[in-house]
VOGU-3710 file (C-alpha; in Angstrom, 3 decimals, decimal comma):
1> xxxxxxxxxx> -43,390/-80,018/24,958  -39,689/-80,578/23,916  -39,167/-80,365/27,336  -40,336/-79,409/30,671  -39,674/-76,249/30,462  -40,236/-74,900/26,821  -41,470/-75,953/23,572  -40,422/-75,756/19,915  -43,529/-73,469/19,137  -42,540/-71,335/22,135
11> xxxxxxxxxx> -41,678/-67,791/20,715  -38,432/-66,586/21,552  -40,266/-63,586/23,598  -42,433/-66,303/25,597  -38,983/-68,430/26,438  -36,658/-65,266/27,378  -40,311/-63,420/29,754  -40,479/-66,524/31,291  -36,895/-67,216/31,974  -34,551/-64,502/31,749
21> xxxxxxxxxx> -31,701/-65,778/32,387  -31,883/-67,167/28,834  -31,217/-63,903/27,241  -27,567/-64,488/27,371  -27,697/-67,281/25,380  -29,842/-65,464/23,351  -27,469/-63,100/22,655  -24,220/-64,938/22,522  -25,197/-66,999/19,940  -26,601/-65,205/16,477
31> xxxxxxxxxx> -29,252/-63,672/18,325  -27,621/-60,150/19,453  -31,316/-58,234/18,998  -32,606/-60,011/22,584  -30,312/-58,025/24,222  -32,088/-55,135/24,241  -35,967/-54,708/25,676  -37,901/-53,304/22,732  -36,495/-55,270/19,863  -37,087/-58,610/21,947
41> xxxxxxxxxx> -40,579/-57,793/22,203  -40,889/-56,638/18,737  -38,298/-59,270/16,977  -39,066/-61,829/19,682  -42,921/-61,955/19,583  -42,797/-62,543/15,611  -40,736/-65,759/15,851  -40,818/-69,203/17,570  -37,431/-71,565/18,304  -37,743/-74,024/16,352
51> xxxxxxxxxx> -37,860/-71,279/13,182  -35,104/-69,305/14,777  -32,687/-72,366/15,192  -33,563/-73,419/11,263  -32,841/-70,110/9,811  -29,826/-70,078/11,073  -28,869/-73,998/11,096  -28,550/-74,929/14,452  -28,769/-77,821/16,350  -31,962/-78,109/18,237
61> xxxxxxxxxx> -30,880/-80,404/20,980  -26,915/-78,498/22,111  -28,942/-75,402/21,523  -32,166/-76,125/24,024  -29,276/-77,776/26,466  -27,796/-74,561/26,667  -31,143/-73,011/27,620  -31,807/-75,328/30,102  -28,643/-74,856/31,510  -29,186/-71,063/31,692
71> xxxxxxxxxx> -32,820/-71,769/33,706  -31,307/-74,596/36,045  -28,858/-71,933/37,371  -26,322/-75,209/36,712  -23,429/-72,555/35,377  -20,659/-74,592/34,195  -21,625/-74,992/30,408  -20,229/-71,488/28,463  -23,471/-69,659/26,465  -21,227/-69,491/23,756
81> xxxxxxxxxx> -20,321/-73,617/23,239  -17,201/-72,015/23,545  -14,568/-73,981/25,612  -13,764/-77,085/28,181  -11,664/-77,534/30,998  -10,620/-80,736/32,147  -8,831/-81,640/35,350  -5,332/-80,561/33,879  -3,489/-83,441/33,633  -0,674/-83,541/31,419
91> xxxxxxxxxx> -1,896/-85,685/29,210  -4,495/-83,886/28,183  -4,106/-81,718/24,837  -4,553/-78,094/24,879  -6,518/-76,718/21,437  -7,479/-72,597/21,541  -8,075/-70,312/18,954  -10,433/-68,057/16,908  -13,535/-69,192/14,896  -15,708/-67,176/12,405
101> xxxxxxxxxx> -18,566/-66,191/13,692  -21,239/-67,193/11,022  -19,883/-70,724/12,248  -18,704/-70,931/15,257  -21,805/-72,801/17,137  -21,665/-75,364/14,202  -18,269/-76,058/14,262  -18,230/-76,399/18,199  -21,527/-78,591/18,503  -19,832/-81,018/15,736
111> xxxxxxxxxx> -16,382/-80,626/17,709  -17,771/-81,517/21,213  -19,376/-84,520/19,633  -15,726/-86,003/18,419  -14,128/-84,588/21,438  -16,170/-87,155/23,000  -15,100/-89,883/20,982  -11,960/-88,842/20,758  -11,508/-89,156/24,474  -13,258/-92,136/24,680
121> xxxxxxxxxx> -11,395/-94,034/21,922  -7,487/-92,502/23,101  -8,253/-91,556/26,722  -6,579/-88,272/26,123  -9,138/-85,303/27,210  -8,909/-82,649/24,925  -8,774/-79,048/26,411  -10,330/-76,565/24,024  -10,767/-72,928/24,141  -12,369/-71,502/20,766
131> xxxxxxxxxx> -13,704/-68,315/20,811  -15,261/-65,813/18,023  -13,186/-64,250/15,739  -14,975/-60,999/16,679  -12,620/-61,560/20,158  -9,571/-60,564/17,632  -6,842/-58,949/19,296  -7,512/-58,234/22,884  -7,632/-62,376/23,398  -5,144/-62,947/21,697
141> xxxxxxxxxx> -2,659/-60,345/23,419  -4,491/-61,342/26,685  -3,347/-65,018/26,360  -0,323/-65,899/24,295  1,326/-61,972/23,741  3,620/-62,939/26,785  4,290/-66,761/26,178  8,268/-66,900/25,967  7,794/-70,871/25,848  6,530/-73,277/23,445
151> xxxxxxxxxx> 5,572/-75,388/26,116  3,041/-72,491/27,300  1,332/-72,063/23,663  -1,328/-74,534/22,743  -0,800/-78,158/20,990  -3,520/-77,080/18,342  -4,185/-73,100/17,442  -6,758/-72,295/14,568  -7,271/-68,466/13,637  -7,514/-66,449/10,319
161> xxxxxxxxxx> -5,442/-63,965/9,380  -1,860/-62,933/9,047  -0,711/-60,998/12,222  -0,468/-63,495/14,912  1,078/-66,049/13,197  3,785/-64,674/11,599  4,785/-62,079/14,097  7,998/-62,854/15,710  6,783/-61,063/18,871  3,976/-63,722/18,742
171> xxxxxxxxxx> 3,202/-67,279/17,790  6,066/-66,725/14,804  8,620/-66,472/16,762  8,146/-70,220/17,529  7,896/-71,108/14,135  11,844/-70,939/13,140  12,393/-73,407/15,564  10,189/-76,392/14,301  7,755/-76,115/16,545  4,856/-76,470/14,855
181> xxxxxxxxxx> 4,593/-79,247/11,583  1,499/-79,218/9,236  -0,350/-82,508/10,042  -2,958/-82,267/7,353  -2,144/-85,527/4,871  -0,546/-84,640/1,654  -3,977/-84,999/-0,614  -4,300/-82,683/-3,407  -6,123/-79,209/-2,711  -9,363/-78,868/-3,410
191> xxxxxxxxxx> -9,964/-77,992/-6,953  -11,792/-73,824/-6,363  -7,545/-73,466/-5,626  -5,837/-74,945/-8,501  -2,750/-73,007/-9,168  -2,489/-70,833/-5,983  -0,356/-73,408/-4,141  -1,760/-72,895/-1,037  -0,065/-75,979/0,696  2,928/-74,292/2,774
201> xxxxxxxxxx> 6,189/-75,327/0,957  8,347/-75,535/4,415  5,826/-77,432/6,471  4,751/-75,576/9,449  1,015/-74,394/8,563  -1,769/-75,824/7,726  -4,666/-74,169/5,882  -8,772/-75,485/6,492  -10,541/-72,577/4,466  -10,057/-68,733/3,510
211> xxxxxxxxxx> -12,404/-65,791/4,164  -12,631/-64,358/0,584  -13,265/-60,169/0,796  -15,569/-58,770/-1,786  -17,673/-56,071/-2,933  -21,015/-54,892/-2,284  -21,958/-52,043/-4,384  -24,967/-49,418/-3,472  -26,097/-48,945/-7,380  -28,768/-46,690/-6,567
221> xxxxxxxxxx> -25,865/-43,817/-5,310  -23,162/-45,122/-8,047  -24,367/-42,351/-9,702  -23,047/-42,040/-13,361  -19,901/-43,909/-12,251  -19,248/-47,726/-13,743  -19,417/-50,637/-11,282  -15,547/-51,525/-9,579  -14,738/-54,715/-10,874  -11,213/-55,173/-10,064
231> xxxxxxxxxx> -9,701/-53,776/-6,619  -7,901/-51,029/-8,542  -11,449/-49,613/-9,602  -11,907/-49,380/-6,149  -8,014/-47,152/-5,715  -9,818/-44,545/-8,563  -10,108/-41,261/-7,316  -14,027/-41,530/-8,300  -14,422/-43,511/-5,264  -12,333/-41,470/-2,540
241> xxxxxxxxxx> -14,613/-40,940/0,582  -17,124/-43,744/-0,659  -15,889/-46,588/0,253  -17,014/-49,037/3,927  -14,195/-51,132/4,930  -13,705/-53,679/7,408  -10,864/-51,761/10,192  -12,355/-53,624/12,957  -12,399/-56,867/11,290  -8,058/-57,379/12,286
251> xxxxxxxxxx> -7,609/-60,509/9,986  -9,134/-59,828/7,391  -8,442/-55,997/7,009  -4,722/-56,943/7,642  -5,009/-59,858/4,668  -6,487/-56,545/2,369  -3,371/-54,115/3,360  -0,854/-57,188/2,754  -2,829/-57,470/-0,844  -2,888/-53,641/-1,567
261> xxxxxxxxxx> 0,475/-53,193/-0,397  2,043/-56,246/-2,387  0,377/-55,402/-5,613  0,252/-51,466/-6,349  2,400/-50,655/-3,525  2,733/-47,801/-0,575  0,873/-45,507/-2,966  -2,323/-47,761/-2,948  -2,878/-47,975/0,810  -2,442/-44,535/0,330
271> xxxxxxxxxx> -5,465/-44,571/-2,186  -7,343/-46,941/0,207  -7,318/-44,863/3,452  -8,671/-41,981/0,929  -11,237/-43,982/-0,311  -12,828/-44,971/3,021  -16,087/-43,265/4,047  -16,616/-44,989/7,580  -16,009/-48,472/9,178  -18,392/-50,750/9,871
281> xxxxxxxxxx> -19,249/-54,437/10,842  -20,089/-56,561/7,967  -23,730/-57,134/9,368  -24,159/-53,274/9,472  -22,280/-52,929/5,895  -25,392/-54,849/4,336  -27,595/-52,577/5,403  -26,379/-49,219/4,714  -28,283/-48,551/1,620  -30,614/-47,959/4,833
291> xxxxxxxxxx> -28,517/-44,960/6,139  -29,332/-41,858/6,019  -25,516/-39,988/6,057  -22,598/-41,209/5,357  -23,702/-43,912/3,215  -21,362/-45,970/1,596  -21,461/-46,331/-2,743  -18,938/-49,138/-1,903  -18,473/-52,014/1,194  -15,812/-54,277/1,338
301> xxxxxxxxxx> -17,053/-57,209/3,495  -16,501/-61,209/3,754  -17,995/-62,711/0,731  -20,926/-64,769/3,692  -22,041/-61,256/4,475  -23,457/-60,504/0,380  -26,149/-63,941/1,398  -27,727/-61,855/3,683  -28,932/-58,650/1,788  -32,909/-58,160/1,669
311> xxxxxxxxxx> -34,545/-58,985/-1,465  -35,338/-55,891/-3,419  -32,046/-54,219/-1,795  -30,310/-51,571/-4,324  -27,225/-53,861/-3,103  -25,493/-56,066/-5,436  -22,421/-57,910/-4,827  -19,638/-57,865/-7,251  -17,010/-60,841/-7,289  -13,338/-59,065/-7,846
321> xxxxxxxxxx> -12,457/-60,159/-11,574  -8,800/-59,921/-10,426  -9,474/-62,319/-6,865  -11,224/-62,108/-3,857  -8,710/-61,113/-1,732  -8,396/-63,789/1,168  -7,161/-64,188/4,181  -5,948/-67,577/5,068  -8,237/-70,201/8,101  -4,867/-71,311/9,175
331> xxxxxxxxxx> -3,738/-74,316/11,740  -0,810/-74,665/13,383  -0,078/-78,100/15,358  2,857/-78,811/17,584  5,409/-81,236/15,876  6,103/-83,054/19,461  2,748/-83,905/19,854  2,592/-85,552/16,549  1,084/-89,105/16,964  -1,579/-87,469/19,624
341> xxxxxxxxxx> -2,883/-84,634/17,472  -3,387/-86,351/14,045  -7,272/-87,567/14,314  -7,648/-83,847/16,155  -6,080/-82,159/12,722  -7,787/-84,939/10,037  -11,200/-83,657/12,031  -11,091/-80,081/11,195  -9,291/-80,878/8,072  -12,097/-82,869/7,117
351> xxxxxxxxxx> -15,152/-82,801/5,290  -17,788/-82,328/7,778  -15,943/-79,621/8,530  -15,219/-78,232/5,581  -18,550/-78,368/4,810  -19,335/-76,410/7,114  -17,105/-73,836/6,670  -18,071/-73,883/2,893  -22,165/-74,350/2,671  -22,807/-72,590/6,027
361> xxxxxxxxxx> -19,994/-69,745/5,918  -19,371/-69,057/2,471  -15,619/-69,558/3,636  -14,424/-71,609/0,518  -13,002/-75,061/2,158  -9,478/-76,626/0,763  -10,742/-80,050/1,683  -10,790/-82,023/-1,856  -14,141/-83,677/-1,112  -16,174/-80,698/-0,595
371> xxxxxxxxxx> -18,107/-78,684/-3,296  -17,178/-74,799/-2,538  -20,154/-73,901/-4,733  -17,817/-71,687/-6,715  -17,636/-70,853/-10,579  -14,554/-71,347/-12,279  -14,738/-67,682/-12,908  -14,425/-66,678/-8,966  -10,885/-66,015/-8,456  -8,210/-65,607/-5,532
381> xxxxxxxxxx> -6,125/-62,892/-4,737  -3,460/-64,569/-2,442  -0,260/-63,139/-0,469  1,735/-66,376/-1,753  4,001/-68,461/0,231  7,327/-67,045/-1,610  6,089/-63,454/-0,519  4,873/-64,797/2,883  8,725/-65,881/3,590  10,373/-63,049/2,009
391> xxxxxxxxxx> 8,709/-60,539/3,962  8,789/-59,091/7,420  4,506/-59,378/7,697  4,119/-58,212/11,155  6,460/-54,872/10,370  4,697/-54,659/6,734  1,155/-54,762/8,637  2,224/-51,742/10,919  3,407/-50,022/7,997  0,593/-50,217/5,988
401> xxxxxxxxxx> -1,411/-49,332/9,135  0,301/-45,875/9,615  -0,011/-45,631/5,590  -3,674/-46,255/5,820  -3,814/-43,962/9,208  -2,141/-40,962/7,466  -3,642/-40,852/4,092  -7,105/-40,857/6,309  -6,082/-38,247/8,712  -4,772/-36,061/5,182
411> xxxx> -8,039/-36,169/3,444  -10,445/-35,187/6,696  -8,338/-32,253/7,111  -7,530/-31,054/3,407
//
């Protein structure tokens, strides 16, 4: 028995009949078919935990202490490994923000373990609320859209994505007045990066990793039509109303209208918002050669998502030839809080980290030390810092938005 309650050989079924109040953790964490009643008997029945936690790389022992948690009735550990509140005191440093989901868990078991340390060594408890990027929006307007003060915002925020950081209305507005101050020592980039001087020139972000957007091409309805190899293939009329992208997916979808917009201009959001067929989540996108209607020729989806596609699949991904568009992991630190926050930023600035973000996530890592796994043939497409502080983002993002809206709205009714 690993423990009293449940063993390793235990199928999932067995653990979750036996003790239902399991199921959330089930669920919360890569597990979102134990939700439902017929696909945890089917789904559950054919797999134990300890294969479960291996296929998807998870810690046995923070993952079985959650369950236990769940069956003791104990209720103050989040399912999700999400967040911890200490008693307030002042002392105490405040980190929030948005993790992707492929790596959340992994990056929050290794986090608790040097929050732990960290305490112990500095006697400064750190405050941490990281959710899953799939939270987006609606947490972050819920919590920071009506901070006025810097003292109100975190000492630490992590989050892909464009929109929240640079829009004045948001955590930007902060930013102008040297808030924040990019911790991260001044090493060299990691090499998958060479030339795209990723490193913020004026000194206020910091950047762990990128989410690179790619394609995943249905070959067995590509018809007569070549393969896209370059995101202006994917503009051509050929591919109007055939193309999956990511809407709901608000960083990176954002990161792709910046991209689109910067390089061929209003006219190619246009061309985008005619080329989509349907949105979907990434974990759906690699399986609509399965669908019946409306299935896509083309899916745009976070490079991690292309690992996952059955063998035999008529799905192959294709690697832009002109850059996986990316949009940025970035890390913004409080410049007052300095001497406090540096081990906090060298930890997920580091390799374990990076690592993780890299050889779990597919989300290439800037770290130096860290093999991203990459050929020197994988490219970046990337906003660029110069662009980044020559352009209103947040206003660019809403016009693209009501570019991308209208060209939509045109082609469904024409």
């Amino acid at each position: 028995m690993f423990n009293k309650y449940f063993s390793l050989t235990d199928t999932l079924f067995e653990i979750t009949e036996k003790y239902p109040q399991t199921v959330p953790v089930f669920t919360a964490n890569g597990f979102p078919q134990m939700g439902d009643a017929a696909k945890r008997a089917d789904f559950g029945k054919k797999i134990n935990l300890e294969t479960a936690l291996t296929f998807q790389k998870r810690d046995t022992d923070s993952f079985a202490q959650l369950l236990v948690t769940a069956i003791e009735g104990l209720g103050d550990e989040d399912v999700t490994l999400s967040g911890s509140k200490t008693s307030g005191n002042s002392e105490n440093l405040k980190i929030a923000g948005l993790l992707p989901c492929p790596v959340r868990i992994p990056l929050m078991e290794s986090f608790k373990k040097f929050s732990k340390e960290y305490t112990q060594e500095y006697g400064i408890a750190l405050d941490y609320e990281l959710k899953a990027a799939s939270m987006g929006v609606e947490w972050i307007d819920d919590n920071l859209s009506e901070i006025t003060d810097p003292s109100g915002i975190p000492d630490l925020f992590i989050s892909a994505g464009f929109d929240l950081f640079f829009d004045e209305e948001k955590i930007g507005k902060f930013k102008k007045n040297g808030v924040f101050k990019d911790l991260v020592p001044d090493v060299k980039i990691n090499s998958s990066f060479d030339g795209y001087d990723l490193k913020d020139p004026r000194g206020h972000y910091s950047m762990i990793g990128v989410v690179p957007a790619v394609f995943l091409v249905n070959l067995k309805d590509l018809g007569d039509r070549k393969v896209p190899r370059t995101w202006g293939d994917i503009l051509g009329k050929e591919f109007e109303n055939s193309v999956s992208l990511p809407v709901g997916d608000f960083d990176l979808f954002n990161g792709m209208l910046l991209n689109i917009h910067k390089r061929f201009g209003p006219e190619g959001v246009r061309k985008l918002g005619r080329s989509l067929l349907e949105s979907l989540h990434p974990s759906q996108m690699v399986k609509s050669d399965r669908k019946t209607v409306n299935r896509p020729v083309i899916t745009i989806l976070p490079y991690f998502f292309t690992k996952t596609v059955r063998e035999g699949s008529t799905m192959t991904a294709v690697w832009p030839e002109d850059g996986a568009i990316i949009s940025p992991l970035f890390m913004l630190a409080k410049a007052e809080k300095e001497d406090k926050l540096k081990e906090v930023v060298t930890f997920f600035a580091s390799r374990e980290v990076g690592e993780i973000l890299s050889h779990q996530g597919l989300f290439p890592s800037t770290n130096p030390e860290v093999d991203n796994r990459l050929d020197e043939n994988k490219l970046f497409s990337w906003l660029g810092w110069d662009y980044i502080y020559s352009t209103d983002i947040a206003g660019t993002i809403k016009e693209c938005e009501a570019l991308f809206e209208e060209s939509v709205t045109e082609r469904i009714e024409a």
